[in-house]
KESE-210336 format. One record per residue (C-alpha): residue number from 1; residue in three letters; x, y, z. Coordinates in nm, 3 decimals. Each point is the difference from the previous one (the first is absolute). Layout:
REM KESE-210336
num; residuo; c1; c2; c3
NUM; ALA; X; Y; Z
...
***
This chain:
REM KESE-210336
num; residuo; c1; c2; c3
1; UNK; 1.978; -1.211; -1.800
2; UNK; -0.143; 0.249; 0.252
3; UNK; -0.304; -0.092; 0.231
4; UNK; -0.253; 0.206; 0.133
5; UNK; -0.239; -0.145; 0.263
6; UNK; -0.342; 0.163; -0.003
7; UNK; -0.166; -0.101; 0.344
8; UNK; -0.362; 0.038; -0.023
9; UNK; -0.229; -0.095; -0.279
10; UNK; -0.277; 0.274; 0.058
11; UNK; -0.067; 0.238; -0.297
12; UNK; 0.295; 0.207; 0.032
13; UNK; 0.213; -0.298; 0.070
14; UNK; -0.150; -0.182; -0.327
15; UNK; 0.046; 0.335; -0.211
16; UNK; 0.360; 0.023; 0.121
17; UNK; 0.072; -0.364; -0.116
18; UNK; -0.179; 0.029; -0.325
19; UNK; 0.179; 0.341; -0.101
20; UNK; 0.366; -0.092; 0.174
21; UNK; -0.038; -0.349; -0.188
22; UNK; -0.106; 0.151; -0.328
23; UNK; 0.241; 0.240; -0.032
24; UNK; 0.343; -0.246; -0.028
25; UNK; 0.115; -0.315; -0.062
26; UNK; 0.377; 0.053; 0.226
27; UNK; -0.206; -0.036; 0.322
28; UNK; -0.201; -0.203; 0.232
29; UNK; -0.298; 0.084; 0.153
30; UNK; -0.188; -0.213; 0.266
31; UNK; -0.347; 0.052; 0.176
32; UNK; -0.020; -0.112; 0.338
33; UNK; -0.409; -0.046; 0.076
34; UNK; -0.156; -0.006; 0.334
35; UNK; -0.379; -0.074; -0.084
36; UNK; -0.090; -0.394; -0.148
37; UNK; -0.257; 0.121; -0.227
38; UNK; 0.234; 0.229; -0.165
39; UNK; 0.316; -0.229; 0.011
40; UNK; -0.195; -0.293; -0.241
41; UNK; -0.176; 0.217; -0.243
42; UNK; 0.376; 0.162; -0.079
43; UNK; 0.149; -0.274; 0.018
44; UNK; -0.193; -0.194; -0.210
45; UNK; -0.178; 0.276; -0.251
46; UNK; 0.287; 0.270; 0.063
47; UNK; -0.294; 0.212; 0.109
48; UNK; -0.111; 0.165; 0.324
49; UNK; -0.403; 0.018; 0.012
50; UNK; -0.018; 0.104; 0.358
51; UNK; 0.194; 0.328; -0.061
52; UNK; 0.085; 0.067; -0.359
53; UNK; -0.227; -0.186; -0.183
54; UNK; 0.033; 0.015; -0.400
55; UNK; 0.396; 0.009; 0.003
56; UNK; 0.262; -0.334; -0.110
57; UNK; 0.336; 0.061; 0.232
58; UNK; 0.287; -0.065; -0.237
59; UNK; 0.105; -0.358; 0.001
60; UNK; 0.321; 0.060; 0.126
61; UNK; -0.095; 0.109; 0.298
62; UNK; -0.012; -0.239; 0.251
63; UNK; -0.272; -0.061; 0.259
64; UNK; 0.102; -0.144; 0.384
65; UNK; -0.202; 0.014; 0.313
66; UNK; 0.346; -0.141; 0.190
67; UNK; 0.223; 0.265; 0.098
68; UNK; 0.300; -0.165; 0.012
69; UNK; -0.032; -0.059; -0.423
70; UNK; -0.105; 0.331; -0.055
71; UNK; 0.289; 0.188; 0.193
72; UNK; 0.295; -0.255; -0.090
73; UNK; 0.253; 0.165; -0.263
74; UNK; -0.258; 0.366; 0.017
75; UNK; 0.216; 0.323; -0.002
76; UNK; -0.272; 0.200; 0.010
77; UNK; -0.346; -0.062; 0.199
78; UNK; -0.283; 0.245; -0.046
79; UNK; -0.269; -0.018; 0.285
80; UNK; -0.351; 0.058; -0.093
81; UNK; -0.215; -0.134; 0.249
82; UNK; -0.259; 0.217; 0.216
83; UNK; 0.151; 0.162; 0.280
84; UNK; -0.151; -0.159; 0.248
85; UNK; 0.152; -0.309; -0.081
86; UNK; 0.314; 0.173; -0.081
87; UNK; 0.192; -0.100; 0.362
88; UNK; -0.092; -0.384; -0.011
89; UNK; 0.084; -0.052; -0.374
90; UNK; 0.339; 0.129; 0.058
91; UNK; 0.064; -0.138; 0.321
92; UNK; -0.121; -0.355; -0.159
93; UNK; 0.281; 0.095; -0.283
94; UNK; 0.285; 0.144; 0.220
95; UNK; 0.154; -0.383; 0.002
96; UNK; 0.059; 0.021; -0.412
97; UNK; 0.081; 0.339; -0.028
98; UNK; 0.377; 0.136; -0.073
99; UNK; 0.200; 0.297; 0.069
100; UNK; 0.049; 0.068; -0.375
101; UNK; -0.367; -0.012; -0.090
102; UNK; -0.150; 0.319; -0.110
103; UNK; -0.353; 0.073; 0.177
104; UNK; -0.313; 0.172; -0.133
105; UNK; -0.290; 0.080; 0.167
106; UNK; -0.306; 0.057; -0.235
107; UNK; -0.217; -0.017; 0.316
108; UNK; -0.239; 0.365; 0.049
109; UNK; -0.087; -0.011; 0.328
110; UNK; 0.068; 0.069; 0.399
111; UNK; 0.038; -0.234; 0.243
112; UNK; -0.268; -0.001; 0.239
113; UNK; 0.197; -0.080; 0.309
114; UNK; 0.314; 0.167; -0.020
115; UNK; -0.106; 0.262; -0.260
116; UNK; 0.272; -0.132; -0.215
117; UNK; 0.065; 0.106; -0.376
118; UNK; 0.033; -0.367; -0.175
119; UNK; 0.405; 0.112; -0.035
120; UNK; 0.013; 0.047; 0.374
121; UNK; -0.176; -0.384; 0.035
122; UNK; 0.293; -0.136; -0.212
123; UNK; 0.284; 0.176; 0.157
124; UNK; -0.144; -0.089; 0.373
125; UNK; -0.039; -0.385; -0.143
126; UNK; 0.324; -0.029; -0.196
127; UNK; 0.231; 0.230; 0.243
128; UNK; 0.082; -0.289; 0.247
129; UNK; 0.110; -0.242; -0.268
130; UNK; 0.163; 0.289; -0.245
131; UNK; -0.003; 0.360; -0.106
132; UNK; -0.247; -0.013; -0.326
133; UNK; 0.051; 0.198; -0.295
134; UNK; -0.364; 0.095; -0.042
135; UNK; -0.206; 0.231; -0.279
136; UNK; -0.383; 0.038; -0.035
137; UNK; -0.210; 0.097; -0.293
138; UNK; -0.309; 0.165; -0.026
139; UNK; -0.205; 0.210; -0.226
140; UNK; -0.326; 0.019; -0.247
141; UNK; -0.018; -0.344; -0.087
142; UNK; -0.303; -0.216; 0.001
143; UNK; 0.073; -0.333; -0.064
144; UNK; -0.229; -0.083; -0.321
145; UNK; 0.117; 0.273; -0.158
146; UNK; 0.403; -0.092; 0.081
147; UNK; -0.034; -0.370; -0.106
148; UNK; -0.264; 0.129; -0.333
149; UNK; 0.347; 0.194; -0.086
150; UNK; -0.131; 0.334; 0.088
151; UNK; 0.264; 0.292; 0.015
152; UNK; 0.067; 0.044; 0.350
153; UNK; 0.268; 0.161; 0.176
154; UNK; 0.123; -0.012; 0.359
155; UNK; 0.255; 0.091; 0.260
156; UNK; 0.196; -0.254; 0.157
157; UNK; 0.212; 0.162; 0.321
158; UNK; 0.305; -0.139; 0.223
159; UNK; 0.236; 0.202; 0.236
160; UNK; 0.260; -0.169; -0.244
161; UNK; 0.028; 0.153; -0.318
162; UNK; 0.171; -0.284; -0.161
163; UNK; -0.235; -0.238; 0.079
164; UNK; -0.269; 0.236; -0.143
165; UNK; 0.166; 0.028; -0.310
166; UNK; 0.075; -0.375; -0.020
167; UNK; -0.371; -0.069; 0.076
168; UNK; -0.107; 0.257; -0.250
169; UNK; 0.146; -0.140; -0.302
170; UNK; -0.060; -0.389; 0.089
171; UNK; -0.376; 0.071; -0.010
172; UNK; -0.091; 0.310; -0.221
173; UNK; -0.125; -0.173; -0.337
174; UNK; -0.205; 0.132; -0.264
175; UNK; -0.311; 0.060; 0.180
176; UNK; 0.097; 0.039; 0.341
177; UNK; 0.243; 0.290; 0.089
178; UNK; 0.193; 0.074; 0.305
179; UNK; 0.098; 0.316; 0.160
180; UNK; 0.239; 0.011; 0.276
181; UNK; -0.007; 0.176; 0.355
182; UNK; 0.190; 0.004; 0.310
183; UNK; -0.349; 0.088; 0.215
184; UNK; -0.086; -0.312; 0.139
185; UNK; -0.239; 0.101; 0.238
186; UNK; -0.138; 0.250; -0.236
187; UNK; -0.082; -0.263; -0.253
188; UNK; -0.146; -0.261; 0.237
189; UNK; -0.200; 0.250; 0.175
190; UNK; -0.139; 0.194; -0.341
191; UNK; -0.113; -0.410; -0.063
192; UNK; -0.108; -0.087; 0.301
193; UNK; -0.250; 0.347; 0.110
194; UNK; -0.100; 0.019; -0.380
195; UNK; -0.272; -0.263; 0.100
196; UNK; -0.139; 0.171; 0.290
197; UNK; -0.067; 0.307; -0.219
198; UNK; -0.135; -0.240; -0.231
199; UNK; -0.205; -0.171; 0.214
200; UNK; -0.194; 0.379; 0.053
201; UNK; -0.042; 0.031; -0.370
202; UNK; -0.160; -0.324; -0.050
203; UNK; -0.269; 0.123; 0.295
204; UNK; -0.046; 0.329; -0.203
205; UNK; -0.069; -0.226; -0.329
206; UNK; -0.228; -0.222; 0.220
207; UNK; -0.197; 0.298; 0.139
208; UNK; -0.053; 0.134; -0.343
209; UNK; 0.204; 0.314; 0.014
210; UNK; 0.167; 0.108; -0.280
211; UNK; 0.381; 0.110; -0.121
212; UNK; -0.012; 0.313; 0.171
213; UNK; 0.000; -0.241; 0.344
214; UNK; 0.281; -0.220; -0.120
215; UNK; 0.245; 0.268; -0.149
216; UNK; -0.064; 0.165; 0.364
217; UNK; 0.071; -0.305; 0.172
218; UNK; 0.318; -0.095; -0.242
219; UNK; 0.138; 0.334; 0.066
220; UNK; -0.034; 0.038; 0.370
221; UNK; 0.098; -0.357; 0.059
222; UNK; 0.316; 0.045; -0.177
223; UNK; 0.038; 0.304; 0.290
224; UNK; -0.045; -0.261; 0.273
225; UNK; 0.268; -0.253; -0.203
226; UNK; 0.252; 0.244; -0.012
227; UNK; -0.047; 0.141; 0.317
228; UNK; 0.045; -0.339; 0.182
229; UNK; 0.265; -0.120; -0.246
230; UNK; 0.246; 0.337; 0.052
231; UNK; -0.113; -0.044; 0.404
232; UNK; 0.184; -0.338; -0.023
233; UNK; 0.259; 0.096; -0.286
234; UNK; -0.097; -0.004; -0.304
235; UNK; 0.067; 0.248; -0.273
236; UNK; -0.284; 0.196; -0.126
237; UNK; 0.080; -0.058; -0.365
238; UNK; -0.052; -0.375; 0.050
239; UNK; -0.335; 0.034; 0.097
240; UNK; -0.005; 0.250; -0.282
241; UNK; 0.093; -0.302; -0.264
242; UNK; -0.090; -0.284; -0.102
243; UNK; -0.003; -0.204; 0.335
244; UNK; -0.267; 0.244; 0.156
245; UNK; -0.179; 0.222; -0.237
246; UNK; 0.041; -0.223; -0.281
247; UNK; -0.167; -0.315; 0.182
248; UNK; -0.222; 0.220; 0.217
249; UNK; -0.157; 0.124; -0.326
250; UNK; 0.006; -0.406; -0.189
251; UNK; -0.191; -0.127; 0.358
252; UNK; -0.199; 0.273; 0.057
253; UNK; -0.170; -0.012; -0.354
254; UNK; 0.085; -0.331; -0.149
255; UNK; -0.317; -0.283; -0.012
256; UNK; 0.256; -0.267; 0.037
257; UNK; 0.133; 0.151; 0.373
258; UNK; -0.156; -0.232; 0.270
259; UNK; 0.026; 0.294; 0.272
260; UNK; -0.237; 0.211; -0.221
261; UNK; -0.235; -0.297; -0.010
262; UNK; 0.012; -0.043; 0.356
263; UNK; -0.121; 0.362; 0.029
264; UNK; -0.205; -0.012; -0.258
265; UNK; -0.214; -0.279; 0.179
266; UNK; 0.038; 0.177; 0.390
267; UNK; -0.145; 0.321; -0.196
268; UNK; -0.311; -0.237; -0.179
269; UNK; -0.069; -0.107; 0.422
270; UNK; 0.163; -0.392; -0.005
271; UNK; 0.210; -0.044; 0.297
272; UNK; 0.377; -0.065; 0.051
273; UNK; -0.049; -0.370; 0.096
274; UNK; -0.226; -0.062; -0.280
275; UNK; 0.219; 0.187; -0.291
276; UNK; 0.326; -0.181; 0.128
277; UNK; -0.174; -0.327; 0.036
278; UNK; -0.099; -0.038; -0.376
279; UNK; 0.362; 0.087; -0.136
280; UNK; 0.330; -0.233; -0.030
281; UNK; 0.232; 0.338; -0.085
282; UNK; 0.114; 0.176; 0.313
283; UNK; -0.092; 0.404; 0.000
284; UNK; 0.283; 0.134; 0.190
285; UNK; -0.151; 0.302; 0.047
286; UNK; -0.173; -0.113; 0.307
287; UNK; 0.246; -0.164; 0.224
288; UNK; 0.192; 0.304; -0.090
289; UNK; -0.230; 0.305; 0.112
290; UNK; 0.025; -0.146; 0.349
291; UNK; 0.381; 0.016; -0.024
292; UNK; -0.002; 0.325; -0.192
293; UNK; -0.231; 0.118; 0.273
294; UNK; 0.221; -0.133; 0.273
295; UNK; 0.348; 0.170; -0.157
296; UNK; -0.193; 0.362; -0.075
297; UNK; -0.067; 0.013; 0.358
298; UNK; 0.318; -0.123; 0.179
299; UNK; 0.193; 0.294; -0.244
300; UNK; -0.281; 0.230; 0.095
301; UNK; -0.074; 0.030; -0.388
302; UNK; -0.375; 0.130; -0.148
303; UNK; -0.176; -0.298; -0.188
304; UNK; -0.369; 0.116; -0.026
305; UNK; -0.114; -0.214; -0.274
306; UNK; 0.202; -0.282; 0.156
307; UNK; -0.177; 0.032; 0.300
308; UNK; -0.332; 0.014; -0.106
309; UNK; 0.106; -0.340; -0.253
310; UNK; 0.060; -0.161; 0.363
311; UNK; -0.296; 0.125; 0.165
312; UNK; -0.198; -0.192; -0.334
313; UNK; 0.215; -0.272; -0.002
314; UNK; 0.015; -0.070; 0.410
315; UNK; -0.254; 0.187; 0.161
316; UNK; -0.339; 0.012; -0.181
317; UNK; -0.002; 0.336; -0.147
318; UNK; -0.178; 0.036; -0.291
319; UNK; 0.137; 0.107; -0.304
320; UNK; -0.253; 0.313; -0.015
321; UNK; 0.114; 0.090; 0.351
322; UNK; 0.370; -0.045; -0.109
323; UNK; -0.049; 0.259; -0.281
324; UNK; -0.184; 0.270; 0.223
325; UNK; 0.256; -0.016; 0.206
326; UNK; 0.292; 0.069; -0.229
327; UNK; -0.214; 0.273; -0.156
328; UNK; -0.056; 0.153; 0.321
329; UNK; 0.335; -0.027; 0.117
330; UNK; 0.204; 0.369; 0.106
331; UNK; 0.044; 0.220; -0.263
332; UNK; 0.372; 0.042; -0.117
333; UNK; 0.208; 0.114; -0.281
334; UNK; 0.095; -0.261; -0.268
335; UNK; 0.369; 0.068; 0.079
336; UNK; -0.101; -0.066; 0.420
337; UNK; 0.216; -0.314; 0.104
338; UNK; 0.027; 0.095; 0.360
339; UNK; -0.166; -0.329; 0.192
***
């Protein structure tokens, strides 16, 4: 019987469990949880109130905060922790992990340090012990809606096309579909930027402007994804799919996207420290601008509403400001990419 290892017990990593354990009875799945307050509720209610309240994981599905028991006899191991925990959970792993595992990173994020897609964390973590076989998935998928059995379709992507197609059939099911790509960087960047764009529509809801703002802001931010993703190498019609446009448009608009509340609440006047303070999810979206910020201007790439998402986030700047200044901005033809 196959095992997949699901390491992190967030929402996505619950919905992945509850969907990948649903789906067939010729596999194993096992949830590794970090958090204590998570690890006895599932454990003992097969529930997770802290972040995916309302939802029984399957009972085959076993629960572990020991790494050791959740890796032993895994051929596959999905990671789906934040990304700035990314590094130490797979350096704590590295001793139980095995040449012939198959990776997945479900992370969407940067790496603040090293501005790092979560594949590039993995492969500078793994390298030294063995050359991983690695894929990541990303896409429109909100976790309550994946574990409610929602129709949802995604793009998992590996620079090995047999492991993509091996990966593709072990966990499409009848509510969650797979599509397979050989864009790595153009999938984990369309997931990982999505949230900064997202974090500018939630400011536009919180200021009380209306769809006009947001379809502006969905549009041109999908010109500053795709101009940073084809700056570092990936393929326009990535960004074009479900891994950018697709997700851009679920985060940007969704109720259930915890970037777009973040905004929301900068745009109402609450302040970073206090929005972050009052919620248990992690919005990646913030840790992110700084890096997207960081990588726009080391490849000498234009990032206006980026840089005005940092200058709210880091520096003060009120939202207001932020928007007068985009609207001021040069004028320029819609087709203008030059930086």
């Amino acid at each position: 019987m196959r095992k997949i290892t699901i390491i992190g017990a967030g929402g996505w990593g619950t919905a992945l469990a509850i969907v990948l354990g649903s789906e067939r009875q010729t596999r194993k799945i096992s949830l590794w949880v970090r958090e204590k307050d998570v690890y006895g509720p599932l454990r003992e209610r097969r529930e997770n109130p802290v972040f995916l309240a309302g939802f029984k994981l399957p009972a085959e599905v076993e629960v572990t905060c020991d790494f050791a028991a959740a890796l032993d006899g895994a051929s596959i191991v999905i990671g789906a922790m934040p990304s700035a925990h990314a590094r130490e959970m797979y350096s704590a792993m590295l001793p139980f992990l095995r040449s012939d595992m198959r990776f997945v990173s479900a992370t969407k994020g940067l790496e603040s340090e090293t501005l790092l897609r979560p594949s590039g964390i993995m492969q500078q973590v793994l390298t030294p012990k063995f050359t991983p076989r690695i894929a990541v998935i990303s896409g429109p998928s909100f976790a309550k809606e994946v574990a409610r059995g929602d129709p949802t379709a995604i793009v998992i992507a590996s620079a090995d096309r047999s492991t993509t197609k091996e990966l593709q059939r072990e966990f499409s099911g009848r509510t969650l579909r797979f599509y397979t790509n050989d864009d790595v960087t153009g999938v984990e960047l369309g997931g990982a930027l999505k949230n900064v764009i997202a974090l500018a529509a939630g400011v536009a809801e919180g200021l009380g402007l209306g769809h006009n703002t947001v379809a502006a802001l969905i549009t041109r931010g999908l010109v500053e994804i795709t101009r940073l993703g084809t700056a570092l190498g990936a393929r326009r019609e990535t960004l074009a799919g479900l891994a950018g446009l697709g997700d851009l448009v679920l985060t940007c608009t969704g109720e259930l996207s915890r970037n777009r509340f973040v905004g929301c609440e900068l745009g109402r006047g609450r302040k970073l420290p206090e929005i972050l303070g009052a919620m248990r999810m992690v919005a990646e979206g913030v840790g992110t601008t700084a890096a997207a910020r960081a990588l726009a201007r080391k490849t000498g790439v234009e990032m206006p509403i980026t840089e005005q998402m940092f200058a709210v986030l880091y520096e003060e700047r009120s939202p207001k400001d932020a928007l007068r200044e985009l609207m001021e901005r040069r004028l320029k033809a819609e087709s203008d990419d030059r930086v």
